[in-house]
C-alpha positions in Angstrom: -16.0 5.1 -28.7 -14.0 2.9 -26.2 -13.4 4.8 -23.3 -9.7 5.0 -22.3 -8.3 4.8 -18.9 -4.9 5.3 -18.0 -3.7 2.4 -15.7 -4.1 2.8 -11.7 -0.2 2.8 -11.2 0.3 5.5 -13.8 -2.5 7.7 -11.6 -0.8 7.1 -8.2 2.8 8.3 -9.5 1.3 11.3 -10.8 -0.1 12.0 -8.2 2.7 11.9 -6.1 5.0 13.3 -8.5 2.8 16.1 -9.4 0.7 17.2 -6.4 1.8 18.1 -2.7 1.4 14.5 -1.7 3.9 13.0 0.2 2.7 9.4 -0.3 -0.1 7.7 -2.1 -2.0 3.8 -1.1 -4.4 2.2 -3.0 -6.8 -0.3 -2.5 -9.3 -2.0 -4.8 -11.8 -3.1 -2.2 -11.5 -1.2 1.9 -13.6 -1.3 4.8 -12.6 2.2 4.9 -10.2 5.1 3.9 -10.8 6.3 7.2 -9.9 3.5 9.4 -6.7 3.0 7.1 -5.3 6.1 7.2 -5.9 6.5 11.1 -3.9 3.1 10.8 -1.2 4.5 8.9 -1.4 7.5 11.8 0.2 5.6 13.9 3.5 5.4 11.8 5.9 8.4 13.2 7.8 8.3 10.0 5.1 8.8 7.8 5.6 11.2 5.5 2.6 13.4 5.2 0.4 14.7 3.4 -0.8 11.1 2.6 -3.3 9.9 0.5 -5.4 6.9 1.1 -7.8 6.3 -1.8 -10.0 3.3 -2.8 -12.5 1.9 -5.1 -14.9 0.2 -3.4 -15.5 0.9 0.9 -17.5 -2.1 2.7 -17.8 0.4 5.6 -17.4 3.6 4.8 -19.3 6.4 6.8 -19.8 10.1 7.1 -19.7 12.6 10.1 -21.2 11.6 12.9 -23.4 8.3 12.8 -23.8 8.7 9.0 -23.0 6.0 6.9 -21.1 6.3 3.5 -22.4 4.2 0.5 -20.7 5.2 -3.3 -21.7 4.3 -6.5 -19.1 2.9 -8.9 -16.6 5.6 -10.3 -16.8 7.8 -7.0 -13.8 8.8 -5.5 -13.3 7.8 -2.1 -10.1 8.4 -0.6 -8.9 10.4 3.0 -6.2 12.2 3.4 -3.7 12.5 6.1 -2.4 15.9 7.3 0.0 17.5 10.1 -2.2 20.6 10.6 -0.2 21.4 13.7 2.7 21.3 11.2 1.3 23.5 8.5 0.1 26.0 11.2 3.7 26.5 12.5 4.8 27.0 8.9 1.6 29.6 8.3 2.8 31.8 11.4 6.6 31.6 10.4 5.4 32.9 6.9 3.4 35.3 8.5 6.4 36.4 10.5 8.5 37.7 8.0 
């Protein structure tokens, strides 16, 4: 049995549409999610959370000096957050 795959496009509008994310980038081929979305980081307008996610990274790594290698069908992706954000919002929840 074929297996069926919805398109990549389909995916990344669901994913915005459907989930807390504020913004979604794909790429096919990255040196890495990481370095991208610390990139993207620099944008004040950025809506966040945002999701960086890719198919292939040429040099991805882990914590520390640990490097990242993926076979294909992983999911590597980072995610951009305003923690200092959602911790205002946690203690103005908390407040009421």
């Amino acid at each position: 049995m074929a297996e069926s795959r919805k398109p990549i496009a389909v995916i990344l509008s669901h994913l915005q549409a459907a989930t807390f994310l504020r913004g979604v980038e794909h790429h096919t081929e990255i040196a890495s999610t990481n370095d991208r979305a610390l990139e993207l980081c620099a944008d004040v307008e950025l809506l966040v959370p945002f999701l960086v996610l890719a198919d292939h990274q040429t040099a991805g790594r882990g914590r520390g000096a640990n490097r990242w290698w993926s076979s294909d069908g992983a999911i590597l992706f980072s995610v951009i957050v305003d923690v200092a954000a959602a911790c205002r919002n946690r203690a103005v929840r908390k407040s009421h």
